[in-house]
N, C-alpha and C positions, 0 to 999 in steps of 0.2 A: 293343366297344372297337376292334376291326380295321377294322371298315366305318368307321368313327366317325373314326380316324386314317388311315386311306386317304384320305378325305373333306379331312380339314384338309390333306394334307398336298400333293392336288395343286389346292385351290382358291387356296393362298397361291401357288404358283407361277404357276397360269394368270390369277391377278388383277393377280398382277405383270405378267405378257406382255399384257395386256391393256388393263391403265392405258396402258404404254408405245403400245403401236398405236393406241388411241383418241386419244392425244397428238398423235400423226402422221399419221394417217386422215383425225378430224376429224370421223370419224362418231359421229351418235347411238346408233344399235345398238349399238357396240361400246364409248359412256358406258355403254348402261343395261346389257350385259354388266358392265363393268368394277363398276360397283355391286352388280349381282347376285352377283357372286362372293365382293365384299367381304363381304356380307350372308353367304352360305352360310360361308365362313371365320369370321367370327364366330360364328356359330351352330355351328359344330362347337365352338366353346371351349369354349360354354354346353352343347354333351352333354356333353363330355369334363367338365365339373365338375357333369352330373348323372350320372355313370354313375359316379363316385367319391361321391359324396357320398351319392346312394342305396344304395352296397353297407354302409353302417355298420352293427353291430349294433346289437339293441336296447337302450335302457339305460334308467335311471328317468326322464328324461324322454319319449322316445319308446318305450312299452313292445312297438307294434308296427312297431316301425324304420322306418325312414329311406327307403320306397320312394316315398312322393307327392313327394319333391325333386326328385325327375326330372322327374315333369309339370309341377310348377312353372319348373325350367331350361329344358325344351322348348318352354313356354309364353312364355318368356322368348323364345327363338330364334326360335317362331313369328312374333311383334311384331316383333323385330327384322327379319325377313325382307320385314315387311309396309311396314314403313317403311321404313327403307333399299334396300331390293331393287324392292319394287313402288311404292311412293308419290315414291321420287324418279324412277325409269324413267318412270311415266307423266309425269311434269312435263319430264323432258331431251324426252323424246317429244314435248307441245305446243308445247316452244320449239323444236324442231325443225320444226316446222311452220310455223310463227309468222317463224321465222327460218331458213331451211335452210342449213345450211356447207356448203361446197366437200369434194370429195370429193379427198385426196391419198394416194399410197403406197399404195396399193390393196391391191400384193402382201406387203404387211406386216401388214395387216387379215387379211387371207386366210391367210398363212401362219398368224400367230398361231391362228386358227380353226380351222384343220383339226387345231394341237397340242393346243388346247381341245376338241374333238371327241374325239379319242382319249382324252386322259388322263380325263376325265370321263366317256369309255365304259367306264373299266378303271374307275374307283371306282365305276359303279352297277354294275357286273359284281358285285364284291367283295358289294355293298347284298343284290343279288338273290340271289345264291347264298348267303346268311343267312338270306334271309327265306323261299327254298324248304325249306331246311330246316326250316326255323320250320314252315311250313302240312306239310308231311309228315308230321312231327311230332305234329301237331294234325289230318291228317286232313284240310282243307280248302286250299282253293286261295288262292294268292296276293292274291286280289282280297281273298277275303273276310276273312283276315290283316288287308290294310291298313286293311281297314275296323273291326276288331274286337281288334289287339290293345293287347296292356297297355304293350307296350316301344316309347314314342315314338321312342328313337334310332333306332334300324334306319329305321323308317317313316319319318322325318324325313331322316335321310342319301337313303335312296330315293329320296326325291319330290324332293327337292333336286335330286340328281344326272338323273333326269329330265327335269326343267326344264333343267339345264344345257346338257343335248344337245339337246334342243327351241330353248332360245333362241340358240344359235349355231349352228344350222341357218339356225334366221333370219335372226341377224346378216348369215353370210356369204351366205346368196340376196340381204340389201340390197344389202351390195355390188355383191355382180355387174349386180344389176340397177340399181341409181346408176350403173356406169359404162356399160353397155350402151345407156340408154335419156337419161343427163346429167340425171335430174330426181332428188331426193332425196326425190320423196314418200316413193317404199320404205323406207328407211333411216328416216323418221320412223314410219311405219306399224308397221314391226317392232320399234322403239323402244315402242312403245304395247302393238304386242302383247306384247310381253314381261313390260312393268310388270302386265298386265294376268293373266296365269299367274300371274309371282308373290303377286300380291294375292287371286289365286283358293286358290293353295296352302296360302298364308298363316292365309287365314279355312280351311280345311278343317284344318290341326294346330293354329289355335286350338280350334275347337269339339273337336276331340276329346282337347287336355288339360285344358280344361274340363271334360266328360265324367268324365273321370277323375279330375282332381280333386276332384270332385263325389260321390264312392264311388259310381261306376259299376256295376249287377252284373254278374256274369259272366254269357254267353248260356245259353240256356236248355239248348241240346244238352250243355254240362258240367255244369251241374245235376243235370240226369236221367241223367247217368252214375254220379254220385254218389251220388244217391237210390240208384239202381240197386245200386250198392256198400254202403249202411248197409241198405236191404232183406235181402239177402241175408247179413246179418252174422249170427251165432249171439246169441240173448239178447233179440234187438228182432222185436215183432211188427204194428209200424208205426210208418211215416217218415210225420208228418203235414206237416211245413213245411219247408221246405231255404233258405236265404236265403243266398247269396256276393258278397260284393263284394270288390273288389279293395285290398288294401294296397299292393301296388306291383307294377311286371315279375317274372311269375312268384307272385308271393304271394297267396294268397287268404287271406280270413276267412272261415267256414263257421258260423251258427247255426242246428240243426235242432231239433225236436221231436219228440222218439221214444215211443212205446207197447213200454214196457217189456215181456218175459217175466213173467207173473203169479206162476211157481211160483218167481220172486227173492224175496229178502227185502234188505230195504236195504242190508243189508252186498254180497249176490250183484251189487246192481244198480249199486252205487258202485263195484266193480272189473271191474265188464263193462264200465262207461262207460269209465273210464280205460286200461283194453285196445283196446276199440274206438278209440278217440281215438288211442290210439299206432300200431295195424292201419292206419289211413286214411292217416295224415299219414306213414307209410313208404311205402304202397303209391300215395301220388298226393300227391308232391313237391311241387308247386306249391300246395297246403294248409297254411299256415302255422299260423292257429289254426284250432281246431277246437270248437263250445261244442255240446254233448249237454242237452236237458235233458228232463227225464223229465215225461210227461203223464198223466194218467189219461184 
């Protein structure tokens, strides 16, 4: 929720500072900034009403609660990111080509840029330093976090924030180079290039709340920790299937097959399961349910 309102709270202001200099400018880079930002500012509403609306308990309608809302909100953000942010950028981009505007107020472009610089390097700070925790956490590196985890916000703020500083890098090299050289190919160029990131972004957190949506399972390396865990549990003398997918950020479902202790008797083996069951989902948190079922 911090990265999340970090996120919205300085995309509203630099899209404001940004509309305003695109106004005065005249430049395309600093349309398809201005759209970009709009884009990312919306898409924080859509976490912010998935990261409330997934935290609900479970009730008779949703017995295992409220976590795939998220992927679906994010899913939501994704699209919108894709349309508004990349598919209008690429279009200001070919009419900028098509048509090139006059380059005015330079230092107003620029300015605005270098504040969009900064405030969007302090909110992916915010991004990153969540999600190093996150893979610490978990053992693994950043990368492969982005690639693999469950909690779209974070990874969607990130890659947002990313782009932000990628594409007004850009912006302002257009500038400089529109007034240095008097042509505005650059400024069309980096108009394109931009729509073109965000369209790339776009389609990579659509497919992966797809994914998710989808009851994605968990990777293999926390499976076999798991295993690892009902192996060595007192009562069982084989884990033969382990199957986790995901309920939502942080929640797993767990159905295994276990080769019961032979010297149980059905009473010994119905309160070994529901021991175990409670042993697991204490000692490894992110295990919501947990289904045991006895094999011969």
């Amino acid at each position: 929720m911090r990265s999340v309102l970090a996120a919205l709270l300085a995309n509203t202001l630099i899209a404001t500072a940004k509309g305003i200099a695109a106004a005065l400018t005249g430049s395309s880079a600093l349309v398809a900034e201005t759209l970009h930002t709009i884009a990312d500012a919306g898409n924080e509403v859509f976490l912010f009403v998935a990261i409330r609306r997934s935290a609900r308990e479970p009730d008779a309608t949703h017995p295992f609660g409220y976590g795939p809302e998220r992927y679906y909100w994010a899913l939501l953000a994704a699209i919108g990111m894709f349309v508004v942010g990349g598919a209008l950028s690429i279009a200001e981009g070919i009419r900028a080509l098509v048509n090139p505007p006059p380059l005015e107020d330079l230092w107003v472009g620029v300015a605005v840029l270098l504040v969009a610089l900064t405030l969007d390097g302090a909110s992916r700070t915010v991004a990153l330093r969540t999600l190093r925790k996150q893979a610490s956490e978990r053992g693994v590196t950043v990368k492969t976090l982005l690639r693999e985890s469950s909690d779209p916000t974070v990874t969607t703020v990130y890659l947002e924030d990313s782009v932000d500083v990628a594409g007004a890098a850009l912006a302002l090299l257009a500038l400089v180079l529109h007034k240095i050289t008097g042509s505005a190919l650059p400024d069309a160029l980096a108009t394109l290039a931009i729509g073109c990131l965000l369209a790339y972004i776009a389609l990579r957190l659509t497919t992966r709340n797809r994914q998710l949506l989808a009851n994605q399972a968990v990777p293999d390396r926390y499976v076999e920790r798991l295993r690892g865990r009902l192996v060595a549990a007192d009562g069982l003398e084989e884990v033969r299937n382990v199957e986790a997918v995901y309920l939502g950020p942080g929640q797993v479902l767990v159905a295994a097959d276990v080769r019961m202790d032979p010297r149980l008797d059905a009473e010994g083996v119905a309160h070994r399961l529901v021991a175990l069951r409670t042993e697991v989902c204490r000692d490894v948190p992110t295990v919501a349910r947990l289904y045991l079922t006895p094999v011969d």
